[in-house]
PDB file of the backbone (N, CA, C, O) and the ligand in Angstrom, with CONECT records:
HET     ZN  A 101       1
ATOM      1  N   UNK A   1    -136.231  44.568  63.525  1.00  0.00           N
ATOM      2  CA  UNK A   1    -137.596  44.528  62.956  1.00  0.00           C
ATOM      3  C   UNK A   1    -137.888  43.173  62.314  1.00  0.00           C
ATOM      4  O   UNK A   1    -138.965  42.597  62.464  1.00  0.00           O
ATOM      5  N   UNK A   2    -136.655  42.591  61.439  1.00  0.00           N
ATOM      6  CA  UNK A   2    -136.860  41.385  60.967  1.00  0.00           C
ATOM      7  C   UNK A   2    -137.492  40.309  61.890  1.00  0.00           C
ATOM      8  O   UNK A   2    -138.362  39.511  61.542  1.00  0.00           O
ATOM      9  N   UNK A   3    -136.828  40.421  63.330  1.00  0.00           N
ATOM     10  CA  UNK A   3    -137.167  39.931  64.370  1.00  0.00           C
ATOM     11  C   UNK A   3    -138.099  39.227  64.847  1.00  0.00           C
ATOM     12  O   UNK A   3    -138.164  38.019  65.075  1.00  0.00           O
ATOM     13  N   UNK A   4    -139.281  40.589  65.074  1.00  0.00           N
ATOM     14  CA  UNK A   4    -140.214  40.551  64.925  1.00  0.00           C
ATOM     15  C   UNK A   4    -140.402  41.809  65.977  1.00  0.00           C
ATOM     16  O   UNK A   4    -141.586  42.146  66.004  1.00  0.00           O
ATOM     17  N   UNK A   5    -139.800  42.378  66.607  1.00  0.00           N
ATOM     18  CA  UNK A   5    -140.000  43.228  67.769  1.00  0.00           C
ATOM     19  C   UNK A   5    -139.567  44.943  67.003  1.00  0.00           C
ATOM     20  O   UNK A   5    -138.591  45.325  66.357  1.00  0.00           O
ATOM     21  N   UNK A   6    -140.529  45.468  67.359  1.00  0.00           N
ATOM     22  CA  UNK A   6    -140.288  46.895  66.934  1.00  0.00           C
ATOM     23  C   UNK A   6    -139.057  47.757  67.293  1.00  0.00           C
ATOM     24  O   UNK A   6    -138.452  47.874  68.359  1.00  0.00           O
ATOM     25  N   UNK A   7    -138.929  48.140  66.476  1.00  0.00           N
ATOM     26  CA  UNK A   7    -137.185  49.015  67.294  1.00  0.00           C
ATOM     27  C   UNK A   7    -138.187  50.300  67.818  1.00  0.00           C
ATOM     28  O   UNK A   7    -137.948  50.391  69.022  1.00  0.00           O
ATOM     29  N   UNK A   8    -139.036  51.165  67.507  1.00  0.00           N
ATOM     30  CA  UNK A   8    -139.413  52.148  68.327  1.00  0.00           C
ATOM     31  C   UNK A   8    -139.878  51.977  69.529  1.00  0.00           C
ATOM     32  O   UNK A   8    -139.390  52.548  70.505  1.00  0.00           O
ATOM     33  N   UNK A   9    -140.987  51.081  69.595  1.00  0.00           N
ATOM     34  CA  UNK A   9    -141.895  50.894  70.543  1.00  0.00           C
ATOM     35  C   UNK A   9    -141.983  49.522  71.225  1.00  0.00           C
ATOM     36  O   UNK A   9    -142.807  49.182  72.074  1.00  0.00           O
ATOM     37  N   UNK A  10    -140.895  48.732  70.653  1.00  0.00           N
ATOM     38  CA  UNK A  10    -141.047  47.255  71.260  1.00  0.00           C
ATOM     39  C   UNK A  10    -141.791  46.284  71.474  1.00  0.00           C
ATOM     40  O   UNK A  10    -141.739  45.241  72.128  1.00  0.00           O
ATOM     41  N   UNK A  11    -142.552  46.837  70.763  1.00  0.00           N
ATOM     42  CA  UNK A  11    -143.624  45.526  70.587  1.00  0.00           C
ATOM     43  C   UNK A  11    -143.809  44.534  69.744  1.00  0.00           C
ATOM     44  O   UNK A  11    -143.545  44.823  68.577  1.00  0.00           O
ATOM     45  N   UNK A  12    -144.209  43.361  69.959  1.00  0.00           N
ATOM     46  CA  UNK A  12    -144.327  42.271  69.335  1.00  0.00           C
ATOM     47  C   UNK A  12    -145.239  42.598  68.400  1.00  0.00           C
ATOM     48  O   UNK A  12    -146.192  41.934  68.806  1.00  0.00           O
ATOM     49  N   UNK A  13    -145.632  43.170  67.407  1.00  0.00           N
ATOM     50  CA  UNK A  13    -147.045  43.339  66.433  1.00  0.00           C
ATOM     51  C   UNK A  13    -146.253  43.781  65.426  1.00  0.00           C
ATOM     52  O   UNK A  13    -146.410  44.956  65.095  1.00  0.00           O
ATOM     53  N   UNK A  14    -145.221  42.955  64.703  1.00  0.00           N
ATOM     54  CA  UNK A  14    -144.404  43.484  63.595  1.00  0.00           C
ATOM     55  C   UNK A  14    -145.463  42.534  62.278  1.00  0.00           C
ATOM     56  O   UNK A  14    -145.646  41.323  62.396  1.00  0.00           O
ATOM     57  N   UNK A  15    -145.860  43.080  61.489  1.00  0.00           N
ATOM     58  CA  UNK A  15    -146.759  42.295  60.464  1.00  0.00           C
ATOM     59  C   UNK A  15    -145.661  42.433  59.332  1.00  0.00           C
ATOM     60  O   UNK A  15    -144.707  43.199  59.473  1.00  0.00           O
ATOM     61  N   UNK A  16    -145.872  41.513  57.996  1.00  0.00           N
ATOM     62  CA  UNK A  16    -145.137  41.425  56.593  1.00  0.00           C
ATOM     63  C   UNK A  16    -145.758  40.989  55.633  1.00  0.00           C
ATOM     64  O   UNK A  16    -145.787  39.838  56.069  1.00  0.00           O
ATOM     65  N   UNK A  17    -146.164  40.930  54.910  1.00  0.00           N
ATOM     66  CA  UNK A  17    -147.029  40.500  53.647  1.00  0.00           C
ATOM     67  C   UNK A  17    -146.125  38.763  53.308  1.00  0.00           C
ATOM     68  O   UNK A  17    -145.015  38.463  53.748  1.00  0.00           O
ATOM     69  N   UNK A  18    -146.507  38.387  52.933  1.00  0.00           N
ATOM     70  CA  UNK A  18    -146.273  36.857  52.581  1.00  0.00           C
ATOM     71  C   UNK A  18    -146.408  36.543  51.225  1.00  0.00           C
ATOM     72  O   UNK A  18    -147.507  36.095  50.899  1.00  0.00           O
ATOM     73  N   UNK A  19    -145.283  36.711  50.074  1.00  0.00           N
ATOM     74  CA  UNK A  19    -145.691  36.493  48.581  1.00  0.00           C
ATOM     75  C   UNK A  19    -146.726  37.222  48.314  1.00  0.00           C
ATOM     76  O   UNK A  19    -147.734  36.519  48.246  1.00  0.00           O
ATOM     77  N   UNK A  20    -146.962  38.521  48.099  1.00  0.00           N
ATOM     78  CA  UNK A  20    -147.816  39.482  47.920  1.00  0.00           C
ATOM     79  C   UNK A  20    -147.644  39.355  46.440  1.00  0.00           C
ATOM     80  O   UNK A  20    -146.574  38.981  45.960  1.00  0.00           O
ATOM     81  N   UNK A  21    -148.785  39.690  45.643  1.00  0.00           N
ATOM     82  CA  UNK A  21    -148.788  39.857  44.357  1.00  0.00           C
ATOM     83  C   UNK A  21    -148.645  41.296  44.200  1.00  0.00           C
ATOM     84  O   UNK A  21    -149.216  42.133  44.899  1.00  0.00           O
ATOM     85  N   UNK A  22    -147.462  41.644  42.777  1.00  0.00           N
ATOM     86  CA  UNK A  22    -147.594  42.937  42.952  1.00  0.00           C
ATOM     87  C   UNK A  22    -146.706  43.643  43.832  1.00  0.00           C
ATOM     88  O   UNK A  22    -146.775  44.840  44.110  1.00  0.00           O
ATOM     89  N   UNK A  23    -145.788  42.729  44.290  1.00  0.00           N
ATOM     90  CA  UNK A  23    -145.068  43.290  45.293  1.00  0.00           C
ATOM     91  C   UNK A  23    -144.276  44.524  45.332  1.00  0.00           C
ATOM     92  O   UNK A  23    -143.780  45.142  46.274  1.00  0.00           O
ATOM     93  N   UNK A  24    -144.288  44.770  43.770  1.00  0.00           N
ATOM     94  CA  UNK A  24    -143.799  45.986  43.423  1.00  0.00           C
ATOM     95  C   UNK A  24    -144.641  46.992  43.807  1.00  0.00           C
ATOM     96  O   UNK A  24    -144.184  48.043  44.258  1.00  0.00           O
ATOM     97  N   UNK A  25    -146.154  46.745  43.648  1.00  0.00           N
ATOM     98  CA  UNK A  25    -147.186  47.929  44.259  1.00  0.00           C
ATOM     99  C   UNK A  25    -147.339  48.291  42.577  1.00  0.00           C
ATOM    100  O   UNK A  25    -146.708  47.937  41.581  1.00  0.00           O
ATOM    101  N   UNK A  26    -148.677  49.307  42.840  1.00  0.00           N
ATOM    102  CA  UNK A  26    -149.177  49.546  41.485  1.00  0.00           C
ATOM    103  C   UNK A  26    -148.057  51.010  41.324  1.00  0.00           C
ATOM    104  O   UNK A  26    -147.618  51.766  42.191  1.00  0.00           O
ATOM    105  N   UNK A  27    -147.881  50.983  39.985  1.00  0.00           N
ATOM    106  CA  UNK A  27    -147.033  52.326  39.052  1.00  0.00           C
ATOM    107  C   UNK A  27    -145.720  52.091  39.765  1.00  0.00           C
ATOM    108  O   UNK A  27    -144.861  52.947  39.554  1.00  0.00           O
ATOM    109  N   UNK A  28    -145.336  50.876  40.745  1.00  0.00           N
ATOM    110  CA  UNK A  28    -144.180  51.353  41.176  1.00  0.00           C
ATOM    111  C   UNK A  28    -144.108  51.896  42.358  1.00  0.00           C
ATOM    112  O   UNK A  28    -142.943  52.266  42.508  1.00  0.00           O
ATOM    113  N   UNK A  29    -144.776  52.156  43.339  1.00  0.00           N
ATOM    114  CA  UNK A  29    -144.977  52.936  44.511  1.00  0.00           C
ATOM    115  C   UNK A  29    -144.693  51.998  45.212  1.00  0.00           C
ATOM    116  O   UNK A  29    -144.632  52.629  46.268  1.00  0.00           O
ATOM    117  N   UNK A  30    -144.378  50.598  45.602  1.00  0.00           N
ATOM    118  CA  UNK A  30    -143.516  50.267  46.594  1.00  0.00           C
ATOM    119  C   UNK A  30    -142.564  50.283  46.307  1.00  0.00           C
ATOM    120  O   UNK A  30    -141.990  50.531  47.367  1.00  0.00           O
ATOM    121  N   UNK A  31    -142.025  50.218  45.767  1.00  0.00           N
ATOM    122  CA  UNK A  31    -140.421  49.974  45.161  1.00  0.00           C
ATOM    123  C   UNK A  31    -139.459  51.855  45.134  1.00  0.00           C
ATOM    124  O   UNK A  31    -139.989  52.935  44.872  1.00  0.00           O
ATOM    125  N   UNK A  32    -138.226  51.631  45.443  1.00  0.00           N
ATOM    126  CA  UNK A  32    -137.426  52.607  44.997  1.00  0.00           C
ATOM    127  C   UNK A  32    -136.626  52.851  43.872  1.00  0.00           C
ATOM    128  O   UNK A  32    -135.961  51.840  43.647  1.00  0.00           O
ATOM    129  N   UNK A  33    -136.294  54.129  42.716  1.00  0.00           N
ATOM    130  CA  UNK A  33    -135.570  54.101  41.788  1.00  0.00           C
ATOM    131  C   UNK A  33    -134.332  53.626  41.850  1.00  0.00           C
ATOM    132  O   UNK A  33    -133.825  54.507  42.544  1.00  0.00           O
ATOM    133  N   UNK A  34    -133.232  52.659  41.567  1.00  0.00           N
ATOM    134  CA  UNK A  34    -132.064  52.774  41.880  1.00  0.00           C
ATOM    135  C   UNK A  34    -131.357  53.342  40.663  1.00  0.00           C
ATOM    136  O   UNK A  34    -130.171  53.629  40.825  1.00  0.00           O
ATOM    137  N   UNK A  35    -131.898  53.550  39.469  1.00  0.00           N
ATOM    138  CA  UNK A  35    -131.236  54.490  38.445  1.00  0.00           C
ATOM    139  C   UNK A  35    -132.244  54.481  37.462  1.00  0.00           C
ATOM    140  O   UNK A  35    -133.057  53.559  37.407  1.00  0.00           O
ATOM    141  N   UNK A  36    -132.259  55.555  36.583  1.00  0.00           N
ATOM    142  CA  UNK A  36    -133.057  55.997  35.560  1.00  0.00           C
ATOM    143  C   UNK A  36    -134.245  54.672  34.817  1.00  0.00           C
ATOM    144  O   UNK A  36    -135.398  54.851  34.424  1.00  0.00           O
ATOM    145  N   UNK A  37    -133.445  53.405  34.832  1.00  0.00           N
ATOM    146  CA  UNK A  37    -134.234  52.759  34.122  1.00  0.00           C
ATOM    147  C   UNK A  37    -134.697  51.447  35.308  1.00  0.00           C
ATOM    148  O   UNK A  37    -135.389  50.487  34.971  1.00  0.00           O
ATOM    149  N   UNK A  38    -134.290  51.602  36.370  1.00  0.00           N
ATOM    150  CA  UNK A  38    -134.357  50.248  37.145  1.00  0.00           C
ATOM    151  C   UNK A  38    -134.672  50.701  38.547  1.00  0.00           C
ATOM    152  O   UNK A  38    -134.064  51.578  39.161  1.00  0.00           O
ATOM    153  N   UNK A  39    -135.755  49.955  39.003  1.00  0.00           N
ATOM    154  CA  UNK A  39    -136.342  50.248  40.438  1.00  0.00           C
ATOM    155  C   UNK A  39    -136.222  48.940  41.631  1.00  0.00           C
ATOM    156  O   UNK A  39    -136.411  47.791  41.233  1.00  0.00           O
ATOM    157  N   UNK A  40    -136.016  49.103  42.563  1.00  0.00           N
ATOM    158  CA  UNK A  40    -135.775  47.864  43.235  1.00  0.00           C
ATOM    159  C   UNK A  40    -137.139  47.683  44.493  1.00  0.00           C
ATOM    160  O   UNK A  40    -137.439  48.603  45.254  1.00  0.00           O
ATOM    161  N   UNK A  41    -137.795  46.392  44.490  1.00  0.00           N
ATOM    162  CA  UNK A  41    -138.960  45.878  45.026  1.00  0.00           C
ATOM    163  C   UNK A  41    -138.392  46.691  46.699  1.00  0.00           C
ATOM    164  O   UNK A  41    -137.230  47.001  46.962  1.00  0.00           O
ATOM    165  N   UNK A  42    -139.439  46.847  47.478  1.00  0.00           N
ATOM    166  CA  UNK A  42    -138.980  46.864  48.900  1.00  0.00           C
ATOM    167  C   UNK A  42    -140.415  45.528  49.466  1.00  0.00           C
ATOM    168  O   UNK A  42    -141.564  45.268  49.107  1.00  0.00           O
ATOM    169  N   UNK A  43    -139.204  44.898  50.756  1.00  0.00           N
ATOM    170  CA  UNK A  43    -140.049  44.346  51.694  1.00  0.00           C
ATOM    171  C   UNK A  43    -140.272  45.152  53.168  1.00  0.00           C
ATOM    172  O   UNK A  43    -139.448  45.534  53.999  1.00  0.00           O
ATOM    173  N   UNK A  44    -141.962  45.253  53.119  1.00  0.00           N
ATOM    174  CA  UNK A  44    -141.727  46.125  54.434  1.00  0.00           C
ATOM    175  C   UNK A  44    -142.437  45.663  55.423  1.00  0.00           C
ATOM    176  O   UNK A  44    -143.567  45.189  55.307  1.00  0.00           O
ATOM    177  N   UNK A  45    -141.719  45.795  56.592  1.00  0.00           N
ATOM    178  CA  UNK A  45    -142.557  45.020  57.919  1.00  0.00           C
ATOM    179  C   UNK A  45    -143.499  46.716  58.604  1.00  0.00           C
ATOM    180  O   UNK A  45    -143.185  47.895  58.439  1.00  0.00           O
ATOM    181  N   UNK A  46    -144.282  46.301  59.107  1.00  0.00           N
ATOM    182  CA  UNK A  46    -145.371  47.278  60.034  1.00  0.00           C
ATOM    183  C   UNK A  46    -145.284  46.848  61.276  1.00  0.00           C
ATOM    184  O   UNK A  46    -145.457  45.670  61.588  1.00  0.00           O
ATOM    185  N   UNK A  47    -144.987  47.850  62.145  1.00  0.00           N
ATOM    186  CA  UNK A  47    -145.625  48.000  63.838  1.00  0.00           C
ATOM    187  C   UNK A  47    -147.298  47.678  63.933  1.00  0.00           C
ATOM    188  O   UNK A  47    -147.878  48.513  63.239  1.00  0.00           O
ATOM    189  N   UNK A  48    -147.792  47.191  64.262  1.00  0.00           N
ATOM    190  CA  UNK A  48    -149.106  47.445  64.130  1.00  0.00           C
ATOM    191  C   UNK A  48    -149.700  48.370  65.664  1.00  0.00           C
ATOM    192  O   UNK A  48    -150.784  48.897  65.917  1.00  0.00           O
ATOM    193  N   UNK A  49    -148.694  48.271  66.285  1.00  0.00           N
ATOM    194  CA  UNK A  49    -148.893  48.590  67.139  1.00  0.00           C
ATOM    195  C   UNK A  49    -149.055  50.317  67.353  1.00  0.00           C
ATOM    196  O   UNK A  49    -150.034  51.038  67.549  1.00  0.00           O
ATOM    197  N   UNK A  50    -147.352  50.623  67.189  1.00  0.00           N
ATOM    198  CA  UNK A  50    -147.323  52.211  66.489  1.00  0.00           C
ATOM    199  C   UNK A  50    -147.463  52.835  65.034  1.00  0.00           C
ATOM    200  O   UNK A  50    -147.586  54.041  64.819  1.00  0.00           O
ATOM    201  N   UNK A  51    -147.431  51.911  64.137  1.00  0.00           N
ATOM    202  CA  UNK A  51    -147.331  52.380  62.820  1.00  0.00           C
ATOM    203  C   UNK A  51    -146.097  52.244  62.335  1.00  0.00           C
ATOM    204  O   UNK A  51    -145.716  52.247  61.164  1.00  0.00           O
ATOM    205  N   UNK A  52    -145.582  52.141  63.198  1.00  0.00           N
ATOM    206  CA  UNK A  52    -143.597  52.498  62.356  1.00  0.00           C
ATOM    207  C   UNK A  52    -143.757  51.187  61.089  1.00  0.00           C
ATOM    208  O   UNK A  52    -144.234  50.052  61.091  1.00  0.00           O
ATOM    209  N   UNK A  53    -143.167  51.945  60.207  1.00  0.00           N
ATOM    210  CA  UNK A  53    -142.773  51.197  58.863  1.00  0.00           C
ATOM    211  C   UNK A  53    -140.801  51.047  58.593  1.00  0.00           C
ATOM    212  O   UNK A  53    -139.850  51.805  58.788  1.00  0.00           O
ATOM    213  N   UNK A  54    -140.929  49.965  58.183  1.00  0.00           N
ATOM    214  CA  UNK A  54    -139.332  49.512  57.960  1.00  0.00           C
ATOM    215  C   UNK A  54    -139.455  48.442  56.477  1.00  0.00           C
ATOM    216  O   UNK A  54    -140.070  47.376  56.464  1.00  0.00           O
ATOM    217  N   UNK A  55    -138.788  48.979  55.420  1.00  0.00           N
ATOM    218  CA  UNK A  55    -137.900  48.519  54.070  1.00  0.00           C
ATOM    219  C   UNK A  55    -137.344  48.272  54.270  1.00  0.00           C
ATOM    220  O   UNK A  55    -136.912  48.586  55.379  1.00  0.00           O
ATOM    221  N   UNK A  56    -136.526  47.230  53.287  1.00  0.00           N
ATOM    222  CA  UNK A  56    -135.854  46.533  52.533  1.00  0.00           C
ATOM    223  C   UNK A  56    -135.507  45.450  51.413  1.00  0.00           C
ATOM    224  O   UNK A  56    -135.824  44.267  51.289  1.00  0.00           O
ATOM    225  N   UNK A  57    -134.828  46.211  50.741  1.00  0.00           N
ATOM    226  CA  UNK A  57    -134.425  45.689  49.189  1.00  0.00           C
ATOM    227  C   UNK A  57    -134.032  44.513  49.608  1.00  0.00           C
ATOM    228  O   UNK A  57    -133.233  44.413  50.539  1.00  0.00           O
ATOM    229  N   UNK A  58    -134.643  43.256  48.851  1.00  0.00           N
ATOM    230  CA  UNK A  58    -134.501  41.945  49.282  1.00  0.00           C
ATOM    231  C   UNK A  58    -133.286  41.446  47.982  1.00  0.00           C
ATOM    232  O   UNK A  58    -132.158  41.035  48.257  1.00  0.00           O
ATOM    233  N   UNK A  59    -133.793  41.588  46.656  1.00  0.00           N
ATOM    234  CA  UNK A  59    -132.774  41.608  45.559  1.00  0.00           C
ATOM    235  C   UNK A  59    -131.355  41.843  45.350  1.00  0.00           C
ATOM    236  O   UNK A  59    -130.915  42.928  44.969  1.00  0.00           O
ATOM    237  N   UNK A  60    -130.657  40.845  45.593  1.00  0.00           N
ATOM    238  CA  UNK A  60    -129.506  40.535  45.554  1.00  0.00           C
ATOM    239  C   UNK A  60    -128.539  41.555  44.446  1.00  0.00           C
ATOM    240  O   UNK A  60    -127.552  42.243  44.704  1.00  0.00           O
ATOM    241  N   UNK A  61    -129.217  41.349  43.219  1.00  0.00           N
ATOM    242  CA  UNK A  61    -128.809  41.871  42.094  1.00  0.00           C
ATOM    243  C   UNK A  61    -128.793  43.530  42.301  1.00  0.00           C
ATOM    244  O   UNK A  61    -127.779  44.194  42.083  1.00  0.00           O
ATOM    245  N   UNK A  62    -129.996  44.076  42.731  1.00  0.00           N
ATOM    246  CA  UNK A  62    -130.563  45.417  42.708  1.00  0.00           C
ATOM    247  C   UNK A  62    -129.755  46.059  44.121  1.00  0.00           C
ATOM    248  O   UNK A  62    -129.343  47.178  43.817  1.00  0.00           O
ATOM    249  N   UNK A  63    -129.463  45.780  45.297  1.00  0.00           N
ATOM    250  CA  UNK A  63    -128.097  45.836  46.012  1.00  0.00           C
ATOM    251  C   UNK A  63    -127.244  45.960  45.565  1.00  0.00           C
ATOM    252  O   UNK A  63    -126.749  47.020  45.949  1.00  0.00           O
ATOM    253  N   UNK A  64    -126.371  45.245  44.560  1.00  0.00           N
ATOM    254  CA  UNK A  64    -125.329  44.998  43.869  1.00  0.00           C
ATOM    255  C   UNK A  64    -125.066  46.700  43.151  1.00  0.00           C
ATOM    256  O   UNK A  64    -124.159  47.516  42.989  1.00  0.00           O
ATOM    257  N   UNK A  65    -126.450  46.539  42.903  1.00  0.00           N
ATOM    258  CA  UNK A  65    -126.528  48.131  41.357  1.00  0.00           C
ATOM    259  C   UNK A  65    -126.512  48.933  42.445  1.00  0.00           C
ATOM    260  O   UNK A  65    -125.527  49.670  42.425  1.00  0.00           O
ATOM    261  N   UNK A  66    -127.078  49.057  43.209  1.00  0.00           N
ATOM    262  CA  UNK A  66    -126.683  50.027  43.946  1.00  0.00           C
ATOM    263  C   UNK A  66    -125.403  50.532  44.650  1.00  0.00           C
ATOM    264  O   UNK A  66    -125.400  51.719  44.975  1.00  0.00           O
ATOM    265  N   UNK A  67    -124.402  49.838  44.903  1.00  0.00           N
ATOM    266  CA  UNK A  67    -123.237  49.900  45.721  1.00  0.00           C
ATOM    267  C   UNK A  67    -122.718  50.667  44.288  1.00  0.00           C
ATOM    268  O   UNK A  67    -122.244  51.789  44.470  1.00  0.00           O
ATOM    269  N   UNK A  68    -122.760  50.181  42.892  1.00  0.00           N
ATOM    270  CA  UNK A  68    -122.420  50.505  41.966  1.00  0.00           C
ATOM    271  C   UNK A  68    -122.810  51.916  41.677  1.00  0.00           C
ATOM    272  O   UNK A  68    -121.812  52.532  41.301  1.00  0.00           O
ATOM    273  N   UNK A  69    -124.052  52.787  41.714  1.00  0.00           N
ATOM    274  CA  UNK A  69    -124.474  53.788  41.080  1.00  0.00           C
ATOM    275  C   UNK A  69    -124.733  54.944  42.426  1.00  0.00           C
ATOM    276  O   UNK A  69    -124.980  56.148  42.362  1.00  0.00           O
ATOM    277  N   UNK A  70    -124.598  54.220  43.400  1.00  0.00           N
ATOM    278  CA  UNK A  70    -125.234  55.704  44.727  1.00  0.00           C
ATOM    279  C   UNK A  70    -123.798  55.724  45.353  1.00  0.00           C
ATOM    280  O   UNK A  70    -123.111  54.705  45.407  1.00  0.00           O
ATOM    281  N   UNK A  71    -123.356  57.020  45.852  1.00  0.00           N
ATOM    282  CA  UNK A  71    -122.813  57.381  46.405  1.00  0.00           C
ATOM    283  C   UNK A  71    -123.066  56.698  48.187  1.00  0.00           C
ATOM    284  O   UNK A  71    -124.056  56.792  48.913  1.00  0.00           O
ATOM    285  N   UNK A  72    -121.673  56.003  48.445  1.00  0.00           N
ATOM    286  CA  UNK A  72    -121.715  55.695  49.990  1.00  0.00           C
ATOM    287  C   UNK A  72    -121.752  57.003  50.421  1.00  0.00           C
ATOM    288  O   UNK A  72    -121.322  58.022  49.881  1.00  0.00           O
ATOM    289  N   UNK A  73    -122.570  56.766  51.920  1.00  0.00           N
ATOM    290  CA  UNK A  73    -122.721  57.433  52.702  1.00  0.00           C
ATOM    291  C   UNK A  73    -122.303  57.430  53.771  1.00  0.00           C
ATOM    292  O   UNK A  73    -122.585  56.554  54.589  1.00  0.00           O
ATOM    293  N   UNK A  74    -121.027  59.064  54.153  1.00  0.00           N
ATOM    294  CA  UNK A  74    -120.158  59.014  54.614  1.00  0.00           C
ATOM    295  C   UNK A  74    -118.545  58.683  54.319  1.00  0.00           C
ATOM    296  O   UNK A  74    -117.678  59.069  55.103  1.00  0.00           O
ATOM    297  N   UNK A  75    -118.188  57.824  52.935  1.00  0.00           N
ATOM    298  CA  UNK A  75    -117.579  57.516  52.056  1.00  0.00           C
ATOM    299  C   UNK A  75    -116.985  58.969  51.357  1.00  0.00           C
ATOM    300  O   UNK A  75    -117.718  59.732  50.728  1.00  0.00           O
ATOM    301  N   UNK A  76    -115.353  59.237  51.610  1.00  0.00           N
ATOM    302  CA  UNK A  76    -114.897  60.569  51.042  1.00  0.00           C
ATOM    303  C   UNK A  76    -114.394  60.168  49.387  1.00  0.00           C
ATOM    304  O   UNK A  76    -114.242  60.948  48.447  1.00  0.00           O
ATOM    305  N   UNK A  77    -114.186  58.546  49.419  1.00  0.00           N
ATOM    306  CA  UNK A  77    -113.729  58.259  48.347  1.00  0.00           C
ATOM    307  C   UNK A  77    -114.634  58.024  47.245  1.00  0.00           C
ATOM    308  O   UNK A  77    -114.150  57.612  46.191  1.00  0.00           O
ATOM    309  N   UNK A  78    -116.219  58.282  47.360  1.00  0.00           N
ATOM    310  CA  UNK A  78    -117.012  57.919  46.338  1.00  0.00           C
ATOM    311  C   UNK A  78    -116.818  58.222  45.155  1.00  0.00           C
ATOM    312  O   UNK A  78    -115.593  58.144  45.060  1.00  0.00           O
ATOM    313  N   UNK A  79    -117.122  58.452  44.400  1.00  0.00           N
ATOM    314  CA  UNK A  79    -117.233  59.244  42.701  1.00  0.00           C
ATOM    315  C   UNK A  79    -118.984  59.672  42.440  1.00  0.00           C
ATOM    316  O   UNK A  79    -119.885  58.966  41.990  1.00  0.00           O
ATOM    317  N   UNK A  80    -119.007  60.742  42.799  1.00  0.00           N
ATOM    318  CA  UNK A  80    -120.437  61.085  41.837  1.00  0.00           C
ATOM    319  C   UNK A  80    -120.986  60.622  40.609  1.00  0.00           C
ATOM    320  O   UNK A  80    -120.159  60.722  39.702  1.00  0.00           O
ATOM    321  N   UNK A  81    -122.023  60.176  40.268  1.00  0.00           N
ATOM    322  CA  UNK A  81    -122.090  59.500  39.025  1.00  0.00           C
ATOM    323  C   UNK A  81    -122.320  60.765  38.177  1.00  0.00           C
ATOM    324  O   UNK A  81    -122.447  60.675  36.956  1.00  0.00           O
TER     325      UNK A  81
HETATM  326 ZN    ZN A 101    -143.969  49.933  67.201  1.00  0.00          ZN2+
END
């Protein structure tokens, strides 16, 4: 998707916002919780073609917290927080 080519539908019409103000979105609605007090921005590309939507946490730091506080997936050795 980063690409620019859709993974569903293959088309070239992948759009991305460019330094969006707000990138967090208003109240928080782009972004995901990664724990009680801390939410992490998402960047998301659009199909324009089909609609398909694709995230990702660009924040280095907020990745980091995460490996730290979510359970891997698929991982038998995790620890529940
Ligand atoms: Zn598409």
């Amino acid at each position: 998707m980063k690409e620019g080519i859709c993974p569903k539908c293959d088309a070239a019409e992948v759009y991305s916002p460019e330094d969006m103000l707000l990138k967090g979105g208003p109240f928080g609605s782009n972004s995901i919780p990664v724990s009680l007090t801390s939410m992490a921005a998402l960047d998301n590309y659009v199909c324009a073609d089909c609609g398909y939507v694709e995230s990702y946490v660009a924040d280095e730091d907020k990745l980091h917290e995460i490996t730290k506080k979510w359970k891997r997936v698929g991982s038998e050795t995790a620890t529940e927080s």
